[in-house]
C-alpha positions in Angstrom: -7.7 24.9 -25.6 -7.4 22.5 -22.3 -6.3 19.3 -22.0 -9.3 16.5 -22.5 -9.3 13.1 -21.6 -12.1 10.7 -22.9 -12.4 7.0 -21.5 -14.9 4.5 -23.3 -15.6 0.9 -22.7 -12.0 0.4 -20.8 -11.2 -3.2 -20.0 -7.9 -4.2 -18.9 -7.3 -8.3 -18.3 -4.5 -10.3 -16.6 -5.1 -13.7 -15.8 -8.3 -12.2 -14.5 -10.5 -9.0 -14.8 -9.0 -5.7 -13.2 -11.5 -3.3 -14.8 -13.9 -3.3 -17.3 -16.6 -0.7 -19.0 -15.0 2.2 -17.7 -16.5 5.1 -19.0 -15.2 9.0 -17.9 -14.1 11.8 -18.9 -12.1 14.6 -17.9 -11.2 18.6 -19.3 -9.8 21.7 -17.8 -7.7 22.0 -14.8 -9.0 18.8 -12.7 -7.2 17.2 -9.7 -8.4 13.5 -9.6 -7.4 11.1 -6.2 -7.6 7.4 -7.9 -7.8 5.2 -4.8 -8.7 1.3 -4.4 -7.2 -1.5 -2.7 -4.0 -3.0 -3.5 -4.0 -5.1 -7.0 -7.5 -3.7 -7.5 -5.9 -2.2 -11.2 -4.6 1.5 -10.4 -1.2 1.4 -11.7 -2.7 -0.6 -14.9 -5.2 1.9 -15.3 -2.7 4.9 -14.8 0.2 3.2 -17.2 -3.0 2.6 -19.6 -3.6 6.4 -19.7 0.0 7.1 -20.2 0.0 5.2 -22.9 2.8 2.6 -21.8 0.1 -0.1 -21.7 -2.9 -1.6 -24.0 -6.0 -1.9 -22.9 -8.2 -5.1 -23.5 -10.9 -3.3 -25.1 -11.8 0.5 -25.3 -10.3 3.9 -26.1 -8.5 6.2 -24.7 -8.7 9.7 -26.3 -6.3 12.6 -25.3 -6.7 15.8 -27.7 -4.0 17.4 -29.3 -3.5 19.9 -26.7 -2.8 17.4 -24.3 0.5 17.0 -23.0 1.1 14.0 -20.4 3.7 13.8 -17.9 3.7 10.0 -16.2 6.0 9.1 -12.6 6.0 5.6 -12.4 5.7 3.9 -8.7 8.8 2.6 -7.7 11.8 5.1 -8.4 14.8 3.1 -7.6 18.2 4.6 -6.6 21.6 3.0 -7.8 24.2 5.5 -5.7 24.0 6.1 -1.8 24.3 9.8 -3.2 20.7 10.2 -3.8 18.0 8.9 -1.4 14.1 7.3 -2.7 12.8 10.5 -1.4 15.6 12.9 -3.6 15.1 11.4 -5.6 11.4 12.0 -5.8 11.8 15.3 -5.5 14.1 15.5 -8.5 11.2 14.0 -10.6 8.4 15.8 -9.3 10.4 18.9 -9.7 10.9 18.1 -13.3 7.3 17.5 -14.0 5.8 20.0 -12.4 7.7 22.8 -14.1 7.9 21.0 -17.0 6.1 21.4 -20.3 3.0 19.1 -19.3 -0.9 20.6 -18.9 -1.3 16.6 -17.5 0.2 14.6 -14.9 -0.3 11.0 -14.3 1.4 10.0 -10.9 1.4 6.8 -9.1 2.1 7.0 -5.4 4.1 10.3 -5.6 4.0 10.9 -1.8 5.8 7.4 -1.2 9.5 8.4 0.4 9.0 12.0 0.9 9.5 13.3 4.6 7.2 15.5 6.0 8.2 18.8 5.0 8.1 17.5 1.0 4.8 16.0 1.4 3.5 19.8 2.2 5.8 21.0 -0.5 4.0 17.9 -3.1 0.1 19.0 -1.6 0.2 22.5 -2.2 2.3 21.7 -6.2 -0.6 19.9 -6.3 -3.0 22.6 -5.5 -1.3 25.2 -7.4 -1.1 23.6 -10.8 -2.9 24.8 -13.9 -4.0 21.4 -15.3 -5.3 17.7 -14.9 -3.7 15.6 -12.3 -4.6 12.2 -11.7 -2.5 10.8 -8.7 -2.4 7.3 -6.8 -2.3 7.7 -3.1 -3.2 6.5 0.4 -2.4 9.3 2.1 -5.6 10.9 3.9 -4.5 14.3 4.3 -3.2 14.6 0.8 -6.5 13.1 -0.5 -8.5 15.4 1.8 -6.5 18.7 1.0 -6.2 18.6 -2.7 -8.2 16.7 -4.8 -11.6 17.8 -6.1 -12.9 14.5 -7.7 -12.0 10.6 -6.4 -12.5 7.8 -9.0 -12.9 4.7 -6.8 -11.4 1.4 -7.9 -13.5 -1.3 -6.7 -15.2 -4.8 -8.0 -13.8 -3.9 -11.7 -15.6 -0.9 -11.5 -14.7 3.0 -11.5 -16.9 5.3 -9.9 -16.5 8.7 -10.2 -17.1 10.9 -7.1 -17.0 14.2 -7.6 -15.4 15.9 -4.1 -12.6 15.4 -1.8 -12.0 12.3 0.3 -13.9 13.1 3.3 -17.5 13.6 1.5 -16.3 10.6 -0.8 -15.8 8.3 2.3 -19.2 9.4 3.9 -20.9 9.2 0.5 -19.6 5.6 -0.1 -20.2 4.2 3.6 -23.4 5.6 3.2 -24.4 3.5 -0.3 -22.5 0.9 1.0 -25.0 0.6 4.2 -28.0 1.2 1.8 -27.2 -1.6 -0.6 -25.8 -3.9 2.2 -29.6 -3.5 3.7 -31.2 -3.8 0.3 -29.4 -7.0 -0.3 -30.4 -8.8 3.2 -34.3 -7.4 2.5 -33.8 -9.0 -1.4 -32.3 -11.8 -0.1 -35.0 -12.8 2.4 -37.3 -12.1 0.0 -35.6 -14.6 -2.6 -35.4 -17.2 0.0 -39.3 -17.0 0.7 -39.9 -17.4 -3.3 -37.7 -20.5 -3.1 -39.8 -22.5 -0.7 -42.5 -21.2 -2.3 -41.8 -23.1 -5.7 -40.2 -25.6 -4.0 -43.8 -26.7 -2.7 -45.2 -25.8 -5.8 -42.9 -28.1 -8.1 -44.3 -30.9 -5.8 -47.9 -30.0 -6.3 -47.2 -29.6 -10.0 -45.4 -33.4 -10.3 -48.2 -34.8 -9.1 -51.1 -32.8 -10.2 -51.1 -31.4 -13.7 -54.0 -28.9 -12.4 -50.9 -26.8 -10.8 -47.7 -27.1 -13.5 -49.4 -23.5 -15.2 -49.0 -21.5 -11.6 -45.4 -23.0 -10.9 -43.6 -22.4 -14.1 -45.2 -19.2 -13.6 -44.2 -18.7 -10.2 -40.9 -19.9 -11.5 -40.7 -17.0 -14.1 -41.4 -14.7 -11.6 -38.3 -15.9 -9.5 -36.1 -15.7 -12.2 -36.6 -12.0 -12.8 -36.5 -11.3 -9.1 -33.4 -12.7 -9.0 -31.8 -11.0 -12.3 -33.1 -7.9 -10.7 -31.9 -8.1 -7.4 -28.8 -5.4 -6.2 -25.1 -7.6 -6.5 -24.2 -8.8 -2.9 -21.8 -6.1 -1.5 -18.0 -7.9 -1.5 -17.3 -9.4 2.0 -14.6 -7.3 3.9 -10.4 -8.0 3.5 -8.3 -8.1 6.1 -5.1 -9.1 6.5 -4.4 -11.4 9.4 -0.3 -10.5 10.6 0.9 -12.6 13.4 3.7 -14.1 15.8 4.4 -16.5 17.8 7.5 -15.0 20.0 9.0 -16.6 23.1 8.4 -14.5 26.5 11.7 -12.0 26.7 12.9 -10.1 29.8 12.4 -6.6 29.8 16.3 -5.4 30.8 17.6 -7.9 28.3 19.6 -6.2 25.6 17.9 -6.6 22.1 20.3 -4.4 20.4 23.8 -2.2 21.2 25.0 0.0 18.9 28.9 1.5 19.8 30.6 4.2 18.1 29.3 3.5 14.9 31.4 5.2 11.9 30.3 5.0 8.3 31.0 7.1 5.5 31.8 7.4 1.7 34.6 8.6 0.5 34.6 12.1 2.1 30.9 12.3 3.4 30.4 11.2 6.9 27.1 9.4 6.9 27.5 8.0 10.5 30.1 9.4 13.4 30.4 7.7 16.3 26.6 6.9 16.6 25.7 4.9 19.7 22.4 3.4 21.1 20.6 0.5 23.3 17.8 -0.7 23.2 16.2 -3.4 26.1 13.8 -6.4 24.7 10.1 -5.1 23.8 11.1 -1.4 23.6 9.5 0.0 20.2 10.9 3.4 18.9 10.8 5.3 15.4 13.7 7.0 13.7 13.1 10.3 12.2 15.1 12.6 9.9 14.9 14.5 6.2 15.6 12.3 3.2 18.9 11.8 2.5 20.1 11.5 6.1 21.4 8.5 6.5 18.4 6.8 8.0 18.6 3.6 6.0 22.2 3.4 6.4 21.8 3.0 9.8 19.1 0.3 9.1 21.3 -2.0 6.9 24.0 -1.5 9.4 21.7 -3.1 12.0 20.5 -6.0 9.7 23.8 -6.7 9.0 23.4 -5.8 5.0 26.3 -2.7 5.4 29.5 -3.1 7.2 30.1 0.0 9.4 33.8 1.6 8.9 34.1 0.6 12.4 32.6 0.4 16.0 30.8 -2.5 17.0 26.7 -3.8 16.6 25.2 -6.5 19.5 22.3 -8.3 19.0 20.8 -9.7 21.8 21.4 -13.6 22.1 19.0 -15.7 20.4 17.4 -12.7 19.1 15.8 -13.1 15.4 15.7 -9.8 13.1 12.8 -9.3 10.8 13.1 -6.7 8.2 11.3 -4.7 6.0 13.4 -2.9 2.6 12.3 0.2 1.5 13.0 -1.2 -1.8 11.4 -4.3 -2.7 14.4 -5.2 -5.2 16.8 -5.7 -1.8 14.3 -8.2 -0.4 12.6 -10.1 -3.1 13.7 -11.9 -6.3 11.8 -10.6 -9.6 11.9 -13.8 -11.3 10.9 -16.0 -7.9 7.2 -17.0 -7.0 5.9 -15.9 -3.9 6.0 -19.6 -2.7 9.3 -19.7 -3.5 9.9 -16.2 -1.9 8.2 -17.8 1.4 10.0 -20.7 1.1 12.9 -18.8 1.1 12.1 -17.6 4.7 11.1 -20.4 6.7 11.2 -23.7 5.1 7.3 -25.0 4.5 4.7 -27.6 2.2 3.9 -25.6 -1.1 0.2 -26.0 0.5 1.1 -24.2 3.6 3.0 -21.7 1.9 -0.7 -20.9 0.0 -2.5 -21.1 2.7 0.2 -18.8 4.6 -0.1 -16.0 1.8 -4.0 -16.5 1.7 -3.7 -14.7 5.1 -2.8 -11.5 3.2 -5.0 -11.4 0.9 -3.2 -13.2 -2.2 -5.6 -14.9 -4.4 -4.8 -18.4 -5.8 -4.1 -17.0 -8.9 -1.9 -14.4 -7.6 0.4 -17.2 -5.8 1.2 -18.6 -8.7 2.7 -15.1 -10.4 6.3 -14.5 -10.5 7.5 -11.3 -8.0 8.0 -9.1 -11.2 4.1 -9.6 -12.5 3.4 -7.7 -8.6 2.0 -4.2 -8.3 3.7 -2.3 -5.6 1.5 -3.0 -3.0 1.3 -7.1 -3.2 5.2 -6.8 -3.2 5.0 -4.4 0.1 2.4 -7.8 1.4 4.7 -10.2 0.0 7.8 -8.6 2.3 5.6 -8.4 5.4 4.4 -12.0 5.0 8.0 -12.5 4.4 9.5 -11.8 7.3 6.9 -12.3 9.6 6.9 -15.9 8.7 9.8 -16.0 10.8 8.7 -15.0 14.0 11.4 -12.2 14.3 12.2 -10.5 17.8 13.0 -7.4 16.5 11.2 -6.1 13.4 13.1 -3.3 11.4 11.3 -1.5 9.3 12.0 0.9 6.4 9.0 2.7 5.7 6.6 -0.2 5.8 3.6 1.7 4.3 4.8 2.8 0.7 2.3 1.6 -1.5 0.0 -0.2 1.2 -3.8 1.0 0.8 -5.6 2.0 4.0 -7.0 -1.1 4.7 -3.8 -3.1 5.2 -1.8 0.4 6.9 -4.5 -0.1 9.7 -3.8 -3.8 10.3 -0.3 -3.1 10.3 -0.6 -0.4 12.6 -2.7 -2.8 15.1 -0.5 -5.8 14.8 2.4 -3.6 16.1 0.2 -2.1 18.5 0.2 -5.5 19.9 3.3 -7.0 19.0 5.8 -7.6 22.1 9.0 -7.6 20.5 11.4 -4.9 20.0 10.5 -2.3 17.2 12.5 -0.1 15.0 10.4 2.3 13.1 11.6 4.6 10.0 8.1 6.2 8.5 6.9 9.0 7.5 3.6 8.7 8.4 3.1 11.0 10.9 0.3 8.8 12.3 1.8 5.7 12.5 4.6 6.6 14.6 2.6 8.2 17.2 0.4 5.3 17.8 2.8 2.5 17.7 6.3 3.6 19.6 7.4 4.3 22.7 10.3 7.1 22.2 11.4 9.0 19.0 14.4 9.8 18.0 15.8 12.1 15.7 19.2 11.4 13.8 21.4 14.7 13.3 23.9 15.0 10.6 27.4 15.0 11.3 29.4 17.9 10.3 31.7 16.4 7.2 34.8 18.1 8.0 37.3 15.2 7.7 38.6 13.9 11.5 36.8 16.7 13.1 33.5 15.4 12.3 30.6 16.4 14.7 29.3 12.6 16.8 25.8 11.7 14.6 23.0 11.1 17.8 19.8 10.0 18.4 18.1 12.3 20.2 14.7 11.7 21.6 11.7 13.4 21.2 8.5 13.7 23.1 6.0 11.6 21.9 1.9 13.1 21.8 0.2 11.0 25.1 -2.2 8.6 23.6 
């Protein structure tokens, strides 16, 4: 017999509502996209399932066939050895081929280069089972999924096709009920007056209080009847304020970088300049020595030797590609802020409110995050300092759509310099100048092959 999955009257509450009455079910071999916006309750939902979390109220049933295999979000590594994306591939390896006829994954695609994200899409494809899996990535959604359960307003809708229908479909209700609303609403407002002129006729004239408390009635259930007011659109608002910069000025030299450890050569004699405003991306497989190179520039990793300019003046903003290098768990996101750019605990709120942080969500500690309100909390970060150069280690792990897009167009627009590791294909094409792609070195002791940057054509735009 399959795997089955029953869901009734799920509720799951943390200082507020994520999700309640949540009612599906699942048998056979399924593959299941669960999408929403960042904070909206996925990774509660998925940990729920798992059964490495309580619900509020409501069951969860898996029969006694099922077997459930669970990657959590964030995979951190402790050894330079093994890269976010090896290690990745380690775990997915091991669940796939595992004994589980269920898999439960929460932003699998995060870290994995290009080549492993076709390798993930077609295990995905290929496997015998249920698979529920968190992502924001398009293609993968468009490619291998068969049903999307959408997280949105506390709610979980089952759609039952790929992303591309699902999108259309939803747009589509969205426009109907937005239209519905604004005819409704009109219509309430009418009704309003209405009794509003009644209620005087009836104060002063007995003859009429029968027709306006019934009139009143009649509101009432027009009102409790009425379609919910669709939710107002997010967006997060990223700017700077950056001084005007010459063009030839130097924002960064690099010289005969060297770094290794012990006897693998991560880094031989690397060397490269970039002039103020210039934005470029930084491609290579996992494992390369990418973000190395990164925490070389910031100044987190001391090179063996050679030497690293930053232009005079020059601020750095940067983005970790794991959140425990840039933000303390046990911190508040004031705090966190504050730790940036000195500010009133007022405009600190009023700062984050700007990326979509709720009151109540300013107050939490860093560690109560989801992945994608500590990947907002890092942006507003270090944006709050009004860097000249951003560098960024694969900025979109665990960002939803929405807030990829207003990333994307803020460094469309932004006139500093730009350093770019990502694996989103997309991204990089619309927001650099030049890529480049970092070869290995050979690791054969003082013979060692120079690392480079070479540069790639970029697709015109």
């Amino acid at each position: 017999m399959a795997a089955l999955l029953q869901i009734t009257d799920l509720s799951k509450s943390f200082n507020t509502t994520l999700f309640s009455d949540v009612n599906l079910n699942v048998q056979g071999t399924t593959k299941i996209g669960l999408i929403g916006d960042n904070g909206s309750g996925k990774s509660s939902l998925l940990k729920i399932l798992a059964g490495l979390d309580s619900a509020s109220e409501g069951k969860v049933y898996w029969n006694k066939e099922s077997k459930v295999g669970y990657l959590e979000q964030e995979i951190t590594t402790d050894t330079f050895e093994v890269s976010g994306g090896e290690k990745k591939i380690l775990k997915l390896t091991e669940l796939f081929y595992g004994d589980y006829n269920v898999l439960l994954l929460d932003e699998p695609d995060n870290h994995l280069d290009l080549d492993h994200k076709d390798w993930f899409e077609n295990l995905v494809k290929e496997y015998e089972g249920i698979v529920i899996v968190i992502s924001h990535d398009r293609k993968f959604l468009e490619n291998s999924v068969d049903k999307v359960w959408y997280l949105d307003e506390g709610k979980v809708k089952e759609y039952p096709f790929n992303y591309s229908k699902f999108k259309d479909v939803y747009e589509s209700d969205m426009k109907s009920r937005t239209h519905l609303w604004e005819t409704q609403e009109k219509e309430r407002l009418r009704l309003k007056d209405i009794i509003a002129a009644m209620r005087i006729k009836a104060n002063s004239n007995d003859k009429f209080a029968g027709r306006y408390h019934s009139a009143e009635k009649k509101y009432i259930k027009f009102v409790s009847e009425m379609t919910e007011k669709p939710p107002a659109e997010k967006k997060v608002h990223m700017s700077v304020v950056l001084e005007k910069q010459h063009k030839t000025k130097t924002a960064l030299y690099l010289k005969n970088i060297f770094k290794s450890y012990g006897d693998l050569n991560i880094l031989n004699d690397l060397s490269l300049h970039l002039a103020c405003g210039q934005k470029i991306a930084i491609t290579a497989p996992n494992g390369s020595g990418k973000s190395t190179l990164l925490n070389i520039i910031v100044g987190i990793t001391k090179a063996d030797s050679g030497e690293v300019y930053i232009g005079p003046g020059l601020k750095i903003g940067y983005y970790a590609q794991e959140h425990l290098e840039a933000l303390d768990p046990n911190a508040t996101m004031i705090e966190e802020i504050q730790k940036a750019v000195p500010m009133h605990h007022y405009d600190a709120m009023a700062y984050l409110k700007k990326f979509l942080f709720t009151p109540n969500q300013i107050k939490l500690e860093v560690r109560f995050l989801s992945g994608g309100q500590k990947s907002r909390l890092q942006l507003a970060k270090f944006l709050a300092t009004n860097p000249d150069i951003l560098v960024l280690d694969e900025p979109t792990n665990h960002l939803d759509l929405k807030t990829v897009l207003a990333l994307e167009n803020f460094l469309i627009n932004y006139e500093g310099t730009l350093i770019l590791v990502s694996h989103d294909q997309e991204l990089v094409e619309n927001v650099t100048d030049t890529i480049y792609s970092l070869t290995l070195p050979s690791n054969s002791g003082p013979s060692a092959t120079a690392s480079s940057l070479v540069a790639l054509s970029i697709p015109s735009r």
